[in-house]
PASEBA-1860 file (N, C-alpha, C; in nm, 3 decimals):
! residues 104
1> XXXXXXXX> -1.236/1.607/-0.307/-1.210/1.502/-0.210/-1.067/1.450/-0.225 ~ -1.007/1.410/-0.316/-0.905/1.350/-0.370/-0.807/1.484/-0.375 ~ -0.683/1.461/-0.315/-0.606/1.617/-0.387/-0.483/1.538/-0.469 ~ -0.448/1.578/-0.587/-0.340/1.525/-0.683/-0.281/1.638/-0.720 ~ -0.147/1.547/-0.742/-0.072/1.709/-0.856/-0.122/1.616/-0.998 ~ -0.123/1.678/-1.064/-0.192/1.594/-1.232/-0.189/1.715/-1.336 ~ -0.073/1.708/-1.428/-0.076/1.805/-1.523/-0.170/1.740/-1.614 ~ -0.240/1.623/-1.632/-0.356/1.618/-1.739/-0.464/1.654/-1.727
9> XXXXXXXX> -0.533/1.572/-1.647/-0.625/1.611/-1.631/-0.721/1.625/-1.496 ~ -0.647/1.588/-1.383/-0.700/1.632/-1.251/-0.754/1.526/-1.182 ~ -0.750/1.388/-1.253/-0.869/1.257/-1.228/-0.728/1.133/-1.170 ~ -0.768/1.075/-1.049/-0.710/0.929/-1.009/-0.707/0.861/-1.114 ~ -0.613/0.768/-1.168/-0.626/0.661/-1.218/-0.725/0.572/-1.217 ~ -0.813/0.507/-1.270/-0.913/0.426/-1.216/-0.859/0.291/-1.170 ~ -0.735/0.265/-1.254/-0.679/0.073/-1.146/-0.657/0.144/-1.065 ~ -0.566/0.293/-1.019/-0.560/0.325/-0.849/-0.667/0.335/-0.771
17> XXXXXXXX> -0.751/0.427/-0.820/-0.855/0.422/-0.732/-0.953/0.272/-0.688 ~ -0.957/0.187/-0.825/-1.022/0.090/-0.754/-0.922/-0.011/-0.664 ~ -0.807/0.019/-0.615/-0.719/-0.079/-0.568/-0.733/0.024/-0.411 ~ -0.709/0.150/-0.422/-0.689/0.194/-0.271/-0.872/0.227/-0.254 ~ -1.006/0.201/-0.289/-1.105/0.149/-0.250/-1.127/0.060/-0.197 ~ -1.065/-0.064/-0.236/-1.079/-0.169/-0.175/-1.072/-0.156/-0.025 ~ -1.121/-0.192/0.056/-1.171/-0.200/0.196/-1.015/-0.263/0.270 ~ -1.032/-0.346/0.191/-0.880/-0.412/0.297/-0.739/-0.382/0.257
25> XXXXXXXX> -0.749/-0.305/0.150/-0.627/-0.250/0.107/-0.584/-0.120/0.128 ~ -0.707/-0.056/0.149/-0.713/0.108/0.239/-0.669/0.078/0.390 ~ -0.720/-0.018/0.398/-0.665/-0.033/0.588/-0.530/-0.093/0.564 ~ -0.480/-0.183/0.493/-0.373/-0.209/0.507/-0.281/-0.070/0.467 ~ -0.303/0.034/0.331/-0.205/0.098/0.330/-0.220/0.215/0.464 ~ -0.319/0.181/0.512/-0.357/0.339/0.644/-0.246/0.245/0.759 ~ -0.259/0.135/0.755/-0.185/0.095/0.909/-0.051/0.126/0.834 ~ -0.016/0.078/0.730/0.175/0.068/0.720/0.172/0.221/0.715
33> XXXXXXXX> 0.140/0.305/0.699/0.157/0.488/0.668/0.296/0.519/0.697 ~ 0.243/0.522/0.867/0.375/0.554/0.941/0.526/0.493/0.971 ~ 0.468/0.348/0.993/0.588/0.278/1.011/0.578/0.140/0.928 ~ 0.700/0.049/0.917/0.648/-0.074/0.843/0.647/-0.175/0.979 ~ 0.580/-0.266/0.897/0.527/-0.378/0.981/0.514/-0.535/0.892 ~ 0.531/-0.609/0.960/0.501/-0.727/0.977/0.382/-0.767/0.950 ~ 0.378/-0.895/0.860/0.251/-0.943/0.800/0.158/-0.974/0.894 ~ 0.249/-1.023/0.980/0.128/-1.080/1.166/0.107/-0.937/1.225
41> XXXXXXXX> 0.163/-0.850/1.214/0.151/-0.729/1.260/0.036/-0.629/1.219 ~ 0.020/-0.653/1.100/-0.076/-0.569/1.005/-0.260/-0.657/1.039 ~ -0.248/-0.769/0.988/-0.323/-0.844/1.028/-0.405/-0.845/1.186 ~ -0.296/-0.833/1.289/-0.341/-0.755/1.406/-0.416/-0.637/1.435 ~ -0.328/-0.544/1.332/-0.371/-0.367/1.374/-0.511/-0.368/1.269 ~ -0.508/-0.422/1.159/-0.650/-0.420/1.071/-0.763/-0.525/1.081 ~ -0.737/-0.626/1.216/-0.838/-0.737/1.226/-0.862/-0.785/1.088 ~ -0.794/-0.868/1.034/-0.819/-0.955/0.918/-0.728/-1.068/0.915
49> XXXXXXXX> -0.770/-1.170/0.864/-0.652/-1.322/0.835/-0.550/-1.306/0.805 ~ -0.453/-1.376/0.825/-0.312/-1.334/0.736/-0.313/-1.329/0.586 ~ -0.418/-1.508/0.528/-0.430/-1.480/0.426/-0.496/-1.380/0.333 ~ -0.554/-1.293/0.397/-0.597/-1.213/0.339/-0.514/-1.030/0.330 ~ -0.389/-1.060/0.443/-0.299/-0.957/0.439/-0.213/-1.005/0.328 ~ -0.192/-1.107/0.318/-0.094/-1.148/0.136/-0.147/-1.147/0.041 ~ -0.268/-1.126/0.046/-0.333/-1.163/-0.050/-0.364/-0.993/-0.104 ~ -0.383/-0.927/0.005/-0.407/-0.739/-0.049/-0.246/-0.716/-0.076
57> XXXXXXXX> -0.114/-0.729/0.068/-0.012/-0.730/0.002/0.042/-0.723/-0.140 ~ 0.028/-0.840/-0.151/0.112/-0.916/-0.304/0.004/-0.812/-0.413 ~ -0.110/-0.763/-0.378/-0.176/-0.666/-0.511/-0.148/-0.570/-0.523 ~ -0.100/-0.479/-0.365/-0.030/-0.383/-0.313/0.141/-0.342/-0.403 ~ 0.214/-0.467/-0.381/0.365/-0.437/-0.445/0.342/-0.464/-0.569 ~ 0.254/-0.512/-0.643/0.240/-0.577/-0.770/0.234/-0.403/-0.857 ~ 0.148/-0.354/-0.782/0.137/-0.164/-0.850/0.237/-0.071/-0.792 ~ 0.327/-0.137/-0.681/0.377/-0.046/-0.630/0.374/0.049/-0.538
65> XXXXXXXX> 0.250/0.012/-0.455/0.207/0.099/-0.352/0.235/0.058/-0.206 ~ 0.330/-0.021/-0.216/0.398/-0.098/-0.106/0.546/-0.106/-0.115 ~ 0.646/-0.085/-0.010/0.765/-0.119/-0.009/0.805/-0.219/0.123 ~ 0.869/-0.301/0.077/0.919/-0.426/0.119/1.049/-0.409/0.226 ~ 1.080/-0.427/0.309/1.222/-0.477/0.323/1.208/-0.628/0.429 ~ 1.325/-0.649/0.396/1.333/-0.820/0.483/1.491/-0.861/0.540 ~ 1.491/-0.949/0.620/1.613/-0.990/0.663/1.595/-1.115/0.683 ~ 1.696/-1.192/0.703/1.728/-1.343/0.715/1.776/-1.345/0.877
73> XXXXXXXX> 1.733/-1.423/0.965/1.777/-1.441/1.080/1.895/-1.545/1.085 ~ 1.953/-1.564/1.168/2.051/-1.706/1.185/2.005/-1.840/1.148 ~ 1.899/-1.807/1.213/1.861/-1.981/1.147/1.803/-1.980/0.970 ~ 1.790/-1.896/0.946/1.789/-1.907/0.786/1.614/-1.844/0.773 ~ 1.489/-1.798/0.888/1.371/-1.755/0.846/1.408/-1.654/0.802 ~ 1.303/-1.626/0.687/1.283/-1.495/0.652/1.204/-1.345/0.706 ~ 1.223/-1.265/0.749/1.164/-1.127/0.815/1.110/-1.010/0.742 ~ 1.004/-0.973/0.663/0.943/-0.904/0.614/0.915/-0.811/0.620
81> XXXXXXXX> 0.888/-0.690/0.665/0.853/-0.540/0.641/0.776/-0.449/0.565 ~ 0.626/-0.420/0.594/0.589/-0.409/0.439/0.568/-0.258/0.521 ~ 0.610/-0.138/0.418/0.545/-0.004/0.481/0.439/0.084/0.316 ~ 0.408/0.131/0.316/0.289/0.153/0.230/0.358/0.352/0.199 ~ 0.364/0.333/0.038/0.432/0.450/0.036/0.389/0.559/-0.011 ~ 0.418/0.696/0.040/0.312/0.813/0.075/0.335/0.893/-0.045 ~ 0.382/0.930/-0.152/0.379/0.930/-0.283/0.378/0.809/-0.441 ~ 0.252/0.823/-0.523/0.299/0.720/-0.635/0.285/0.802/-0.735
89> XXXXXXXX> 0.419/0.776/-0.837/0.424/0.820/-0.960/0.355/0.778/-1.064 ~ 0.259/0.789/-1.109/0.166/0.700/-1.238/0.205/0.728/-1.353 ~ 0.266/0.696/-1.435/0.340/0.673/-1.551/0.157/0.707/-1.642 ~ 0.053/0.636/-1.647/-0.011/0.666/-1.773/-0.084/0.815/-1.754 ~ -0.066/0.892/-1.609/-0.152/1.006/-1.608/-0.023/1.093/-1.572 ~ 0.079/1.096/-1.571/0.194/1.135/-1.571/0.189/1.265/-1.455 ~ 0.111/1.122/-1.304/0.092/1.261/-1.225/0.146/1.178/-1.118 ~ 0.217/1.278/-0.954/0.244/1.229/-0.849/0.084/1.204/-0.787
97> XXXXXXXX> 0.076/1.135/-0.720/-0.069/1.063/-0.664/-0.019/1.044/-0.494 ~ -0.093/1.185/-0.433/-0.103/1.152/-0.249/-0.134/1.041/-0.229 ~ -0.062/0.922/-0.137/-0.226/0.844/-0.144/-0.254/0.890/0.040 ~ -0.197/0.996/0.075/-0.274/0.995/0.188/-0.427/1.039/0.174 ~ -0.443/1.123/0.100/-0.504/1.200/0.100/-0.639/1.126/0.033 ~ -0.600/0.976/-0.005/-0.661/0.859/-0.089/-0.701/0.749/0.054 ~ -0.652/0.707/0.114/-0.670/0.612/0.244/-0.711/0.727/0.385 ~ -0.720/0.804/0.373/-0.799/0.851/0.545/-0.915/0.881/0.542
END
């Protein structure tokens, strides 16, 4: 089911797997895939609260399975970008990890 490159031993991480299980964190990394988006944006395309898009977010960049960008407008708000990224390197299984192949 899962396809990895993994010179150890062939197995997901278990904090990865139980983080891209999570229900609202699989939809959040399936909507950013292609393009990044906006916290009101994501929240839209996955029908869920905002607080609950910061709340998978912020668990999302915390491992790294999210990339950020942002800008400052003139008046000084801040502009966010979150896109969800289609290779992760896992340092304790010293393997590249699809996560497409993990969220569809």
């Amino acid at each position: 089911m899962n396809t990895i490159s993994d010179d150890v031993n062939g197995a997901v991480p278990e904090h990865l797997l139980k983080i891209v299980s999570n229900k609202n964190s699989a939809k959040i990394l399936k909507s950013t895939t292609d393009s990044s988006k906006s916290a009101y944006e994501i929240s839209k395309d996955c029908e869920m609260s905002l607080t609950t898009v910061y709340r998978e977010l912020r668990k999302l960049n915390e491992i790294n399975l999210v990339k950020i960008s942002g800008s400052i407008d003139n008046t000084g708000k801040k502009h966010f970008k979150y896109e969800s990224k289609k290779h992760v390197y896992c340092k304790c299984a010293r393997s590249n990890v699809d996560l497409s192949s993990l969220i569809s």
